[in-house]
PDB file of N, CA, C and O in Angstrom, chain B, residues numbered from 101:
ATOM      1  N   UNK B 101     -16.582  56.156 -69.001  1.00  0.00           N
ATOM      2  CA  UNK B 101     -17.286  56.927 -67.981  1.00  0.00           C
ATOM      3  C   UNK B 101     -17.798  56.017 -66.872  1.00  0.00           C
ATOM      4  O   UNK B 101     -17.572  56.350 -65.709  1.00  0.00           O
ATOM      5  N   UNK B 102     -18.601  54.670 -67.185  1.00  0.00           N
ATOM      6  CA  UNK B 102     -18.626  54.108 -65.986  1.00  0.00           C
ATOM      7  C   UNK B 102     -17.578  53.889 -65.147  1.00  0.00           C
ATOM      8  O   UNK B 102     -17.560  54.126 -63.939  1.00  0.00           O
ATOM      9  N   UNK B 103     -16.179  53.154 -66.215  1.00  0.00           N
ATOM     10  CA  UNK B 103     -15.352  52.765 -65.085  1.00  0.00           C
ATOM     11  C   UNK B 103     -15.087  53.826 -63.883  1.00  0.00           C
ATOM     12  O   UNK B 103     -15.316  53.591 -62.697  1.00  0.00           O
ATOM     13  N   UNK B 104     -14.620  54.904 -64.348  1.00  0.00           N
ATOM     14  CA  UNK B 104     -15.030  56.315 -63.382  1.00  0.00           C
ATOM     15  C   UNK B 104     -15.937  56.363 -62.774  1.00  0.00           C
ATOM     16  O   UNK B 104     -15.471  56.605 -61.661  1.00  0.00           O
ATOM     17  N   UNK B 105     -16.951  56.309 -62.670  1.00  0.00           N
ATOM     18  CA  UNK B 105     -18.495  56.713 -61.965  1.00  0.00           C
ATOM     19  C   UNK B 105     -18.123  55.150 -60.818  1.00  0.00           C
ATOM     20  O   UNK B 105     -18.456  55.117 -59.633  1.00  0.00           O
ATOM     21  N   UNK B 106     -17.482  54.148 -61.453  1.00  0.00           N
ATOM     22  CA  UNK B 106     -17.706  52.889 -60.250  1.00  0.00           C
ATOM     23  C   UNK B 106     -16.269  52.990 -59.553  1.00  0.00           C
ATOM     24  O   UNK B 106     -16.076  52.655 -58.384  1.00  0.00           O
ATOM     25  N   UNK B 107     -15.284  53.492 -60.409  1.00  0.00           N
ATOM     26  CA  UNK B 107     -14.196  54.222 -59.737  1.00  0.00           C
ATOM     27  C   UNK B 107     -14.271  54.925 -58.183  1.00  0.00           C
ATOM     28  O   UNK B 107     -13.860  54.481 -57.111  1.00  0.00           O
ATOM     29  N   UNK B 108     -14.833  55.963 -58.444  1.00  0.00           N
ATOM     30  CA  UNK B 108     -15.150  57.008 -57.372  1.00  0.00           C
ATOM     31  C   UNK B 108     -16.251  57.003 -56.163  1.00  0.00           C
ATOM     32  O   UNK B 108     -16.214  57.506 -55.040  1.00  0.00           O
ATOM     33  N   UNK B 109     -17.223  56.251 -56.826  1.00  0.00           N
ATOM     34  CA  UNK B 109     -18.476  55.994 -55.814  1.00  0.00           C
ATOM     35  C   UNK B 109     -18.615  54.590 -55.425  1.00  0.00           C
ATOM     36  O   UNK B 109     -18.960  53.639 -56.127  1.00  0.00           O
ATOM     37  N   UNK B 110     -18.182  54.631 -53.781  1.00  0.00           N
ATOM     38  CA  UNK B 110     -18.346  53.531 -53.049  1.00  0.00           C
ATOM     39  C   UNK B 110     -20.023  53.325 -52.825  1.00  0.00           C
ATOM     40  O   UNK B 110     -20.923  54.159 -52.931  1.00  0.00           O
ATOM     41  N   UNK B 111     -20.091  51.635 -52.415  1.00  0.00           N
ATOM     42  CA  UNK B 111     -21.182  51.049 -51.532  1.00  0.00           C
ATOM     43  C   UNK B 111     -20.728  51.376 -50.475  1.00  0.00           C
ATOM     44  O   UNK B 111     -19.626  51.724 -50.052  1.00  0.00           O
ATOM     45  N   UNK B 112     -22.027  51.179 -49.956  1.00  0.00           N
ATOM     46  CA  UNK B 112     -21.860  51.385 -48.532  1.00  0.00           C
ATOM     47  C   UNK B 112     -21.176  50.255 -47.794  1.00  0.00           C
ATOM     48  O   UNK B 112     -20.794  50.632 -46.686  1.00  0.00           O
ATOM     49  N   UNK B 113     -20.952  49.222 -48.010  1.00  0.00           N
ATOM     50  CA  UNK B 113     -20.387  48.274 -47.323  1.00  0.00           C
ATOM     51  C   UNK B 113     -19.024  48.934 -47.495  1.00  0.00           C
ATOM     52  O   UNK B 113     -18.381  49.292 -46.509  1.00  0.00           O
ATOM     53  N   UNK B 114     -18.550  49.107 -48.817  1.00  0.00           N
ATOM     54  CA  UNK B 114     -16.695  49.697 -49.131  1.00  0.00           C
ATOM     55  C   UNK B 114     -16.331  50.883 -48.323  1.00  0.00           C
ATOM     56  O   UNK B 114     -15.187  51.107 -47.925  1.00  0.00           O
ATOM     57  N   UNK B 115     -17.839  51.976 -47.999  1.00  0.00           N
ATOM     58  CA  UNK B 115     -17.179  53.082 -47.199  1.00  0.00           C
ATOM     59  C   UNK B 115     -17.015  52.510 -46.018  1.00  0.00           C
ATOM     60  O   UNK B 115     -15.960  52.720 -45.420  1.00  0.00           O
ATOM     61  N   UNK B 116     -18.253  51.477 -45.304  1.00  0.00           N
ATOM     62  CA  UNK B 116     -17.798  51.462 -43.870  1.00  0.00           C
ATOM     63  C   UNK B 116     -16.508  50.860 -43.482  1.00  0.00           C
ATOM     64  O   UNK B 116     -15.865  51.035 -42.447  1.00  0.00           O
ATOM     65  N   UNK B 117     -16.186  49.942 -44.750  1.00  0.00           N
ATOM     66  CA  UNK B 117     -14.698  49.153 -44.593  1.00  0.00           C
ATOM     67  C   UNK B 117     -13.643  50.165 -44.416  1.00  0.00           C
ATOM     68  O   UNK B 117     -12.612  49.937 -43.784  1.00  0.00           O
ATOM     69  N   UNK B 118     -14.004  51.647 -45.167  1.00  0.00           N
ATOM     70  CA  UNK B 118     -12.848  52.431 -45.443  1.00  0.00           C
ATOM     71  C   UNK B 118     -12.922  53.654 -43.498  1.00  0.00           C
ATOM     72  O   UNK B 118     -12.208  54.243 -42.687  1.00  0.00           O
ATOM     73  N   UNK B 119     -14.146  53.349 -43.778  1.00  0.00           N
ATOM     74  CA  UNK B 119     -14.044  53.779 -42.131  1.00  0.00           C
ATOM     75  C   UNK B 119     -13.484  53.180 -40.865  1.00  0.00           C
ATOM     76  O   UNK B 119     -12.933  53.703 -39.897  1.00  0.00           O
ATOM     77  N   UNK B 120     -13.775  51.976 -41.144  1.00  0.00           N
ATOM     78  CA  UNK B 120     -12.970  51.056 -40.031  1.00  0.00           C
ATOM     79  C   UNK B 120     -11.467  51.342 -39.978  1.00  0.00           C
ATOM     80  O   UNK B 120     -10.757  51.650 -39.021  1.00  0.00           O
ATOM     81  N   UNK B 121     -11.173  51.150 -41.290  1.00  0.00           N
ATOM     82  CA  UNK B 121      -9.806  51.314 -41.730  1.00  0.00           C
ATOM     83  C   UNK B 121      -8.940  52.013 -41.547  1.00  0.00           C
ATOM     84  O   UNK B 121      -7.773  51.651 -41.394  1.00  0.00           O
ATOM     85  N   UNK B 122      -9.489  53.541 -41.523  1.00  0.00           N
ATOM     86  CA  UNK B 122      -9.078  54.906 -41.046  1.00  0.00           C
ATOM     87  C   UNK B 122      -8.434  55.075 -39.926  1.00  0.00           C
ATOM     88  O   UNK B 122      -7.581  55.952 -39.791  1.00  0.00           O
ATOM     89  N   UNK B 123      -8.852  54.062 -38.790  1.00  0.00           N
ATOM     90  CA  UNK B 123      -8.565  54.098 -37.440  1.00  0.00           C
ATOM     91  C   UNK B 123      -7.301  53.612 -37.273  1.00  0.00           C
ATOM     92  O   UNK B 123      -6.662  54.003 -36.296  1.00  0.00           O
ATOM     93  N   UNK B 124      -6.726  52.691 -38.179  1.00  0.00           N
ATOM     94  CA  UNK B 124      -5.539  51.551 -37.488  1.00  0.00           C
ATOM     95  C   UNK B 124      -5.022  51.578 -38.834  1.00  0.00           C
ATOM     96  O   UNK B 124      -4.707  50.436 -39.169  1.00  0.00           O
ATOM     97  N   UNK B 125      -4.770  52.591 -39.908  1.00  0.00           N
ATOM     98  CA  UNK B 125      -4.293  52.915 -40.919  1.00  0.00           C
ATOM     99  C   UNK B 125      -4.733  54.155 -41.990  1.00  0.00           C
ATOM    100  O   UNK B 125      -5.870  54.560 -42.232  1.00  0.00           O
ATOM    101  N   UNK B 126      -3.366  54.642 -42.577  1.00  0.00           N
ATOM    102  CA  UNK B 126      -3.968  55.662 -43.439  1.00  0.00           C
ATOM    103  C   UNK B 126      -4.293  55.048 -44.615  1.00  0.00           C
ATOM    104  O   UNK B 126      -3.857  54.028 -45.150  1.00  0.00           O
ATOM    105  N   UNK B 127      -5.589  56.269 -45.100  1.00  0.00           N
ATOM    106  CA  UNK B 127      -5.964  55.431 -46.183  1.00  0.00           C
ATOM    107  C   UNK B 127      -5.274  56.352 -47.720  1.00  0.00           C
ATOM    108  O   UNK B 127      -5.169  57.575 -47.622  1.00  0.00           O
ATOM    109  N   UNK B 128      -4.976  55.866 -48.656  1.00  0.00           N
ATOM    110  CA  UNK B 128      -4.966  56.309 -49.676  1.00  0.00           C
ATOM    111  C   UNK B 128      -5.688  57.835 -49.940  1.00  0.00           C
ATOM    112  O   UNK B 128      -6.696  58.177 -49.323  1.00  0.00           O
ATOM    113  N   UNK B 129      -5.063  58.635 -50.880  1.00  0.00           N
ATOM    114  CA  UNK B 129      -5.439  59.520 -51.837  1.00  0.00           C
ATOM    115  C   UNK B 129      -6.764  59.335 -52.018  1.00  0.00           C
ATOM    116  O   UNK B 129      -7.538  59.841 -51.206  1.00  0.00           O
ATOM    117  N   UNK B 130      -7.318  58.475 -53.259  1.00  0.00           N
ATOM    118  CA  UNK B 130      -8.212  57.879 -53.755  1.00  0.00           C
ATOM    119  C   UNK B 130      -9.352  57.462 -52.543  1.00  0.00           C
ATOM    120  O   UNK B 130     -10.507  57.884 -52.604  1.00  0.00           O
ATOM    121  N   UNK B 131      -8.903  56.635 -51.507  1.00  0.00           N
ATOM    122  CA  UNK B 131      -9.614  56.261 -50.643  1.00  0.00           C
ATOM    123  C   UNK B 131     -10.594  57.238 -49.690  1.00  0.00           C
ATOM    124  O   UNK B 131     -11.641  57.053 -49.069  1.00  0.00           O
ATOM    125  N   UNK B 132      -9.574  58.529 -49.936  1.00  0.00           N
ATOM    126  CA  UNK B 132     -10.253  59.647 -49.040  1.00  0.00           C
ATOM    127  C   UNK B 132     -11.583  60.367 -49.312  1.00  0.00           C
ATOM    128  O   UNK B 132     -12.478  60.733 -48.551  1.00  0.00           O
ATOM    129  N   UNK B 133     -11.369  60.480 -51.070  1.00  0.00           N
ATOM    130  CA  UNK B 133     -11.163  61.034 -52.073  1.00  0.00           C
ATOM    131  C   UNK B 133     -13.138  60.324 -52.043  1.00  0.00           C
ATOM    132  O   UNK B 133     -14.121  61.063 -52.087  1.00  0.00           O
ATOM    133  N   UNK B 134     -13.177  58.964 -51.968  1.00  0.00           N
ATOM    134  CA  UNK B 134     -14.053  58.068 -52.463  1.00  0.00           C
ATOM    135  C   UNK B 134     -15.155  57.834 -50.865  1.00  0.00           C
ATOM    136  O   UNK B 134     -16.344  57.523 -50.811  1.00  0.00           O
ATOM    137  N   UNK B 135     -14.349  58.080 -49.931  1.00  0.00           N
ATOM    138  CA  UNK B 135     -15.137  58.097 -48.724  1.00  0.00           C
ATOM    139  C   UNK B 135     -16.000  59.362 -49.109  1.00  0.00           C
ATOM    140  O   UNK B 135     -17.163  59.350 -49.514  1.00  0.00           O
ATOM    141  N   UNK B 136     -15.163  60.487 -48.892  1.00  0.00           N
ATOM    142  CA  UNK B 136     -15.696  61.658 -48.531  1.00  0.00           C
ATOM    143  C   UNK B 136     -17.012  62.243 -50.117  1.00  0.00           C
ATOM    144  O   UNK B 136     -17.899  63.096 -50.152  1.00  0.00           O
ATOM    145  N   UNK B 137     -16.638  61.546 -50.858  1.00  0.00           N
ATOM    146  CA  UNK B 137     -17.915  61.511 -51.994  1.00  0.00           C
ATOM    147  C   UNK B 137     -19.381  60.660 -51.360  1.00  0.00           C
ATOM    148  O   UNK B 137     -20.562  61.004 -51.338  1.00  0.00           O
ATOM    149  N   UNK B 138     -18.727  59.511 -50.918  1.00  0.00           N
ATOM    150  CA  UNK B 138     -19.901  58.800 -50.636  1.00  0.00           C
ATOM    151  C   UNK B 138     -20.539  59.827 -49.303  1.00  0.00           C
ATOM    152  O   UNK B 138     -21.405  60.628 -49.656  1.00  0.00           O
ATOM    153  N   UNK B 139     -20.205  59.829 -48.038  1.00  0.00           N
ATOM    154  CA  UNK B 139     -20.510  60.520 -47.186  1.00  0.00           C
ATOM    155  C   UNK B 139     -21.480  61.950 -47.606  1.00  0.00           C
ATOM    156  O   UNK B 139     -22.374  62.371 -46.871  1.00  0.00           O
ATOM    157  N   UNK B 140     -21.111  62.558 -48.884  1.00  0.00           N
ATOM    158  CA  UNK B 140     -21.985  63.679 -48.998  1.00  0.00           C
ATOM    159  C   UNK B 140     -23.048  63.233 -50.165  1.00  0.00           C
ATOM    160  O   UNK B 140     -23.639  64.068 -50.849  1.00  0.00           O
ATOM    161  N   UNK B 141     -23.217  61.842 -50.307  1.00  0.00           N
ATOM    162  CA  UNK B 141     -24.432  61.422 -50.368  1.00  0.00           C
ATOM    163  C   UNK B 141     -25.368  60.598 -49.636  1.00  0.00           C
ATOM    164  O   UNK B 141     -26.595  60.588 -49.741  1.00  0.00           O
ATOM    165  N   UNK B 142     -24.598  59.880 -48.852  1.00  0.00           N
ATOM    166  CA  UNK B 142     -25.306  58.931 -47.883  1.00  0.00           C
ATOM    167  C   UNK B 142     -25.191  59.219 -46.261  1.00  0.00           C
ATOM    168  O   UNK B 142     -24.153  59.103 -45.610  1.00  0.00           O
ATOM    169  N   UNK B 143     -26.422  59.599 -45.773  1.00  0.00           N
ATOM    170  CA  UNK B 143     -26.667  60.009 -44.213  1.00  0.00           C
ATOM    171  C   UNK B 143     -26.199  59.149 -43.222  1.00  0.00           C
ATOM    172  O   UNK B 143     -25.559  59.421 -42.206  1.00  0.00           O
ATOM    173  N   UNK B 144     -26.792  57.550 -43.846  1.00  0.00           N
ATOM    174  CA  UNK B 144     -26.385  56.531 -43.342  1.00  0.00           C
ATOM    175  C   UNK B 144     -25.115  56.022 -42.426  1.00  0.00           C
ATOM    176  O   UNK B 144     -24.943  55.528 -41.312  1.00  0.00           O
ATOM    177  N   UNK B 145     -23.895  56.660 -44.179  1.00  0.00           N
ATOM    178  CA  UNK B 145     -22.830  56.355 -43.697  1.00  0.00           C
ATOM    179  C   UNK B 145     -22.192  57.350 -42.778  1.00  0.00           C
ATOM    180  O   UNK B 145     -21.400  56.922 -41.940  1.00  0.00           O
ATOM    181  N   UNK B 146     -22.387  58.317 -42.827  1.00  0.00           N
ATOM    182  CA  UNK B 146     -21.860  59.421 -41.999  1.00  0.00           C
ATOM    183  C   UNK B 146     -22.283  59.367 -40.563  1.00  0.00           C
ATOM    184  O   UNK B 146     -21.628  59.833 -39.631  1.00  0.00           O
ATOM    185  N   UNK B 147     -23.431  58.760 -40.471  1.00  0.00           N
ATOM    186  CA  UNK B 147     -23.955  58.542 -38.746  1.00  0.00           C
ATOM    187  C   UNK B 147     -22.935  57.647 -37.854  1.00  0.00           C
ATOM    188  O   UNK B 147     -22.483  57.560 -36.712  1.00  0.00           O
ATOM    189  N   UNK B 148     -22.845  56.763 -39.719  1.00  0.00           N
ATOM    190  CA  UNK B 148     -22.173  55.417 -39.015  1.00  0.00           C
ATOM    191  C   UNK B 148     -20.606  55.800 -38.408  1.00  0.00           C
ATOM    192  O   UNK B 148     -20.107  55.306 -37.397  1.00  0.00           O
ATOM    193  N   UNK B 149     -20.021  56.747 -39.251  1.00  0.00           N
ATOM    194  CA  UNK B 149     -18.703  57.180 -39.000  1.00  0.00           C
ATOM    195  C   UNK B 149     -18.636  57.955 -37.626  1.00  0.00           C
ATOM    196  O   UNK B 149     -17.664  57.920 -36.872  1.00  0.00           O
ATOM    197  N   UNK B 150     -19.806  58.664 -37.404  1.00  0.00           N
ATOM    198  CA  UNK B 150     -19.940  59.196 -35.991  1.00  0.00           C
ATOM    199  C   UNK B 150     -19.903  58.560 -35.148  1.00  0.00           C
ATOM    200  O   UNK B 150     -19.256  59.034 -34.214  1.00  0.00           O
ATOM    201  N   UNK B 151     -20.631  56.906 -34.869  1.00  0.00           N
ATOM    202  CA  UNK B 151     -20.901  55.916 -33.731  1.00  0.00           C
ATOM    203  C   UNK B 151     -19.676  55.576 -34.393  1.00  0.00           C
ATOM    204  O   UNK B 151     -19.392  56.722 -34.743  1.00  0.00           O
ATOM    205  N   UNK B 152     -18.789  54.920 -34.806  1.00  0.00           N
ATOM    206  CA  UNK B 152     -17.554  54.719 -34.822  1.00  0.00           C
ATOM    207  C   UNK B 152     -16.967  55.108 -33.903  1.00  0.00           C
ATOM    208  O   UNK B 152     -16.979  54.793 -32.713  1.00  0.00           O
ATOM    209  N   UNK B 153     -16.150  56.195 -34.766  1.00  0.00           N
ATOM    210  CA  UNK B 153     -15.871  57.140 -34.125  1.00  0.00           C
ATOM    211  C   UNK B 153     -15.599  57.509 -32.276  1.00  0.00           C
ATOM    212  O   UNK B 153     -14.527  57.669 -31.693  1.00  0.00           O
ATOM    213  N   UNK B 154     -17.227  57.560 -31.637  1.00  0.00           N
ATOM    214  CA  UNK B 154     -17.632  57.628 -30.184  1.00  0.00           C
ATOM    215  C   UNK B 154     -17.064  56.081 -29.907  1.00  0.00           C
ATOM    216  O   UNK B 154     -16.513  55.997 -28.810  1.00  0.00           O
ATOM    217  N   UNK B 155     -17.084  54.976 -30.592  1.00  0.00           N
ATOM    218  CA  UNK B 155     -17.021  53.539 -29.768  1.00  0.00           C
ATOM    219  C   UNK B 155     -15.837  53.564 -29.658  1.00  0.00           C
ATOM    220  O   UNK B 155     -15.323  53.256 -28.583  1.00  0.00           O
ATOM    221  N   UNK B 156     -14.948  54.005 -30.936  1.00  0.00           N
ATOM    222  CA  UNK B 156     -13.388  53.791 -30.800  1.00  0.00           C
ATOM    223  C   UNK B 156     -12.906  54.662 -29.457  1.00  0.00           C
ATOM    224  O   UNK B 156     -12.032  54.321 -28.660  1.00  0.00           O
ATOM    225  N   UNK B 157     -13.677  55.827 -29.426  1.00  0.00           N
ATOM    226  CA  UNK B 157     -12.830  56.753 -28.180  1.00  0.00           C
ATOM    227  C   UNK B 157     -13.063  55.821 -26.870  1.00  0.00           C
ATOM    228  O   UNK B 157     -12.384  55.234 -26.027  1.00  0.00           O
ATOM    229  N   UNK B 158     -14.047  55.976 -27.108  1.00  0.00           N
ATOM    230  CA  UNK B 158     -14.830  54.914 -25.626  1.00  0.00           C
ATOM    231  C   UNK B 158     -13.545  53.719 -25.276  1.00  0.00           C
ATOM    232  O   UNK B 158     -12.744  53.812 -24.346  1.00  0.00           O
ATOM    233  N   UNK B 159     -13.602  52.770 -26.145  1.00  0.00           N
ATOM    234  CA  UNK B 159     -12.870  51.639 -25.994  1.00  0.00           C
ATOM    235  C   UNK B 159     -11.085  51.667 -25.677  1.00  0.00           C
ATOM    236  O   UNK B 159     -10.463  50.895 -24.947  1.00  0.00           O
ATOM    237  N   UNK B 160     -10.456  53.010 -26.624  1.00  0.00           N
ATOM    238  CA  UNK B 160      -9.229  53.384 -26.194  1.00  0.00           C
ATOM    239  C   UNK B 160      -9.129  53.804 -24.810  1.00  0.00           C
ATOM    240  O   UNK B 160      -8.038  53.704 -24.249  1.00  0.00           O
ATOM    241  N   UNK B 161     -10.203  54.294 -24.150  1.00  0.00           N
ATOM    242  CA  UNK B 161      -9.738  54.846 -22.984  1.00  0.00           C
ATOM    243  C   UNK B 161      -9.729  53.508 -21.849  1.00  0.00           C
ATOM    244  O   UNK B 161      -9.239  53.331 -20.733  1.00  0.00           O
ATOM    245  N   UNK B 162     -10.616  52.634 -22.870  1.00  0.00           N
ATOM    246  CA  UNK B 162     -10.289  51.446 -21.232  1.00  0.00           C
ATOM    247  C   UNK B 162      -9.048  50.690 -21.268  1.00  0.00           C
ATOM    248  O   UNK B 162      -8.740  50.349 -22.409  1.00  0.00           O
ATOM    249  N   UNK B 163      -8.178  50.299 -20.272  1.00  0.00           N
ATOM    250  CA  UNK B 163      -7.099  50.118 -19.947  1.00  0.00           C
ATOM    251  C   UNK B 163      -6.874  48.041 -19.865  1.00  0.00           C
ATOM    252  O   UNK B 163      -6.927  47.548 -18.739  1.00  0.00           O
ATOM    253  N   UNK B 164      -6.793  47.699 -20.301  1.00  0.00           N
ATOM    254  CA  UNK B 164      -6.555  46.166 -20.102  1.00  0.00           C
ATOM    255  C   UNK B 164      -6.212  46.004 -18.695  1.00  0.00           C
ATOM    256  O   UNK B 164      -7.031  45.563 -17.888  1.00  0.00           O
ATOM    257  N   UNK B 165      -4.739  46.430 -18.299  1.00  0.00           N
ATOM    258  CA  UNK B 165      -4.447  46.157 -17.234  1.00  0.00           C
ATOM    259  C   UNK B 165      -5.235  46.620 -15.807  1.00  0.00           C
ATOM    260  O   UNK B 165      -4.954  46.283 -14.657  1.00  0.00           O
ATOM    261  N   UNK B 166      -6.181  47.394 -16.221  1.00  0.00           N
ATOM    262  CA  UNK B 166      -7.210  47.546 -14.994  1.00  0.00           C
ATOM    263  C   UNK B 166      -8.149  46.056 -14.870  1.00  0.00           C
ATOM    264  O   UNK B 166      -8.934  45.823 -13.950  1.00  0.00           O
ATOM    265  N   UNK B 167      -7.849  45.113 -16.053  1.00  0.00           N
ATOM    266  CA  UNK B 167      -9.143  44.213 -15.699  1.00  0.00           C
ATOM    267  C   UNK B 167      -8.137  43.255 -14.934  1.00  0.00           C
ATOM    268  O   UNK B 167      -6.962  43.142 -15.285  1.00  0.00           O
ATOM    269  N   UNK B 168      -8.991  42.212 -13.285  1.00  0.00           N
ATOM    270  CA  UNK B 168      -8.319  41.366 -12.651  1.00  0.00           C
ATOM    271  C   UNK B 168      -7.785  40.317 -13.527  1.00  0.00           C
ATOM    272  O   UNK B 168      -8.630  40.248 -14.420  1.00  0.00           O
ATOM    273  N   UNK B 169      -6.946  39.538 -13.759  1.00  0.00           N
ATOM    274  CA  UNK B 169      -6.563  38.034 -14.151  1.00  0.00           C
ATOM    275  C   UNK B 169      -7.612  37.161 -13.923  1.00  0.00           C
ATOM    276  O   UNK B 169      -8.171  36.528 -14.818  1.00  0.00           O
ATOM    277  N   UNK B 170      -8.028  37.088 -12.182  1.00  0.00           N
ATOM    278  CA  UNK B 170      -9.593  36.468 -11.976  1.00  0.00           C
ATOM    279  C   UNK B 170     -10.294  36.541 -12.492  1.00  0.00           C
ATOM    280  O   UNK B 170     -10.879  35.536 -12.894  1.00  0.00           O
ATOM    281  N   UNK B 171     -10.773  38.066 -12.882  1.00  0.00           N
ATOM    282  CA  UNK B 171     -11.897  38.036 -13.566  1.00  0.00           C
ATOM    283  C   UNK B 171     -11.903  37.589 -15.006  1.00  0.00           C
ATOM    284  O   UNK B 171     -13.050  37.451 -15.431  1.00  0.00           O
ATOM    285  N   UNK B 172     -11.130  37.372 -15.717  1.00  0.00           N
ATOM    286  CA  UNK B 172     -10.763  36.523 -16.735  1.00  0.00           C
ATOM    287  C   UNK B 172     -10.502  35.607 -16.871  1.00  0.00           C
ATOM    288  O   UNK B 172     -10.418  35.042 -17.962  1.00  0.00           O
ATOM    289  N   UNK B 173     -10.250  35.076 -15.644  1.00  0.00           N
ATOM    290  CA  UNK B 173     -10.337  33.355 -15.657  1.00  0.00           C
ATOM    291  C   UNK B 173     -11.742  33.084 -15.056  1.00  0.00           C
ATOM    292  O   UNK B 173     -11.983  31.892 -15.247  1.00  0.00           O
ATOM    293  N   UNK B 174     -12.429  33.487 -14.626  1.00  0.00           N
ATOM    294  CA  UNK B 174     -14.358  33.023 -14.383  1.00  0.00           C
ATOM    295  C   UNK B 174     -14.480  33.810 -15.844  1.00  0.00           C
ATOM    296  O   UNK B 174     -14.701  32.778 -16.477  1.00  0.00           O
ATOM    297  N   UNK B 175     -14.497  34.477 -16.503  1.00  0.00           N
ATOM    298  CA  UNK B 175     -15.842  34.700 -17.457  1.00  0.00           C
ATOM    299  C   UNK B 175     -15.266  33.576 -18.362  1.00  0.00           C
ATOM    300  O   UNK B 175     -16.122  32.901 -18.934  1.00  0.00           O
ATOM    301  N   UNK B 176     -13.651  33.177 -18.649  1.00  0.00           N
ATOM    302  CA  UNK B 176     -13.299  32.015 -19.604  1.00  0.00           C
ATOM    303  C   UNK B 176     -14.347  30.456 -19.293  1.00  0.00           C
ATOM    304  O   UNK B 176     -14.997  29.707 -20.022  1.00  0.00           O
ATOM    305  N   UNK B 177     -14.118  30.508 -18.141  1.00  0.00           N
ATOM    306  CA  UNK B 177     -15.114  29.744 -16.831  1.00  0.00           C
ATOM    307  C   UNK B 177     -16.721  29.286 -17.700  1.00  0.00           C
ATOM    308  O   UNK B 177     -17.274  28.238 -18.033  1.00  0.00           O
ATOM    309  N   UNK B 178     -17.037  30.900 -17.804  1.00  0.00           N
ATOM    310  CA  UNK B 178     -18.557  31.179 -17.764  1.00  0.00           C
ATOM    311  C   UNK B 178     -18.793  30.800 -19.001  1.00  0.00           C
ATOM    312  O   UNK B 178     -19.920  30.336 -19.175  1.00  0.00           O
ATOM    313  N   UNK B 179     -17.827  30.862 -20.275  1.00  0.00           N
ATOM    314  CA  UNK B 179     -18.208  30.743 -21.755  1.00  0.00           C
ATOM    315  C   UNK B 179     -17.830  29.104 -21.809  1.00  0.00           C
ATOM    316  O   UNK B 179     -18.691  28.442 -22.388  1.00  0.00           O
ATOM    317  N   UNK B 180     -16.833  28.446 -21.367  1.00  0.00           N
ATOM    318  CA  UNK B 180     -16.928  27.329 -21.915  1.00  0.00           C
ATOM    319  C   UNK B 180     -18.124  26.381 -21.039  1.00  0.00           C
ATOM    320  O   UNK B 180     -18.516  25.290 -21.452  1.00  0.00           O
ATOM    321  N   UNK B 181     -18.593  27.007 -19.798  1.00  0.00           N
ATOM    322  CA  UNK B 181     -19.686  25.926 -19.359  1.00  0.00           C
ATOM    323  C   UNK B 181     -20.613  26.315 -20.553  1.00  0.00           C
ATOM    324  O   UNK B 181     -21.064  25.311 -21.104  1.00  0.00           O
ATOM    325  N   UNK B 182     -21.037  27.537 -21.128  1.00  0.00           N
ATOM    326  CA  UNK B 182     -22.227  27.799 -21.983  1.00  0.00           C
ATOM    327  C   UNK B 182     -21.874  26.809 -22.707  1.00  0.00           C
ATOM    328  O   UNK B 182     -22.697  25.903 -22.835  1.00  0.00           O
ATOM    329  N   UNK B 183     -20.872  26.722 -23.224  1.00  0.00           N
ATOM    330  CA  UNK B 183     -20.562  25.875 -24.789  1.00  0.00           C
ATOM    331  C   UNK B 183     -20.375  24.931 -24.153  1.00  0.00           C
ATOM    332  O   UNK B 183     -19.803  24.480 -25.145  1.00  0.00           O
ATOM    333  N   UNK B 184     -20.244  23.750 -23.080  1.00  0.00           N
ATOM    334  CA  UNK B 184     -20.257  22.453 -23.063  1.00  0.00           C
ATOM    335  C   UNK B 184     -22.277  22.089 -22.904  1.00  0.00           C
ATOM    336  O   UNK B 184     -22.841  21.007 -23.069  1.00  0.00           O
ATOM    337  N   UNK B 185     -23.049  23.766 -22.454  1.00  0.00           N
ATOM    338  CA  UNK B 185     -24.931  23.162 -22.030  1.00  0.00           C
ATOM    339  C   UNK B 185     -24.727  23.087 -23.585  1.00  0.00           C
ATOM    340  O   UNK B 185     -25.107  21.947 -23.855  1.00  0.00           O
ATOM    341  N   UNK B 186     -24.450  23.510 -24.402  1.00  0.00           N
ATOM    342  CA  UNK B 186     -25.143  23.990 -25.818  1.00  0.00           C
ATOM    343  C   UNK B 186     -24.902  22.938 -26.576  1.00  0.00           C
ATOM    344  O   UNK B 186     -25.708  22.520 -27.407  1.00  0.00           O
ATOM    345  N   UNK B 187     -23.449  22.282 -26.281  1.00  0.00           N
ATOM    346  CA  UNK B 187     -23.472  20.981 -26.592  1.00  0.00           C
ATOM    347  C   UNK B 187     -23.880  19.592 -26.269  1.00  0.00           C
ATOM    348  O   UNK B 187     -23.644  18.579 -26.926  1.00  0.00           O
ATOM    349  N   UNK B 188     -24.424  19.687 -25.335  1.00  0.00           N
ATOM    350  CA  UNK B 188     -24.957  18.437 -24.719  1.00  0.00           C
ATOM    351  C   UNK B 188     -26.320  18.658 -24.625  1.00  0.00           C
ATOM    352  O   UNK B 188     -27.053  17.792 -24.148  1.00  0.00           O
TER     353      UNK B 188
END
């Protein structure tokens, strides 16, 4: 009976992994199976699947090729001066 009971009911760290996961792969039978148990006990995780969720839409809609080349060569610019003050 435990192995079952630890079978079926994720931590919360394993659901949010299985949430991430969801996005850029299907998950298993079992996996669904073990999310959607945890979720109708933990508020936590279900909020978390919501802000997911909103960030992933958010982020698909921005386009790479809208950002300049320039502007990616100054912010590369901007991070390695940080990391040469931080080192010296």
């Amino acid at each position: 009976m435990k192995k079952i009971m630890h079978l079926l009911f994720l931590s919360c760290l394993k659901a949010t992994e299985l949430i991430e996961k969801r996005v850029h792969f299907k998950l298993s039978a079992i996996e669904k199976l073990q999310l959607k148990l945890h979720k109708v006990m933990c508020e936590a995780c279900t909020k978390y699947e919501n802000q997911s969720y909103l960030i992933e839409k958010g982020v698909s809609g921005i386009k790479m090729n809208k950002i300049d080349p320039s502007d990616i060569k100054l912010l590369k610019e901007k991070i390695m001066a940080k990391i040469d003050e931080i080192n010296n």
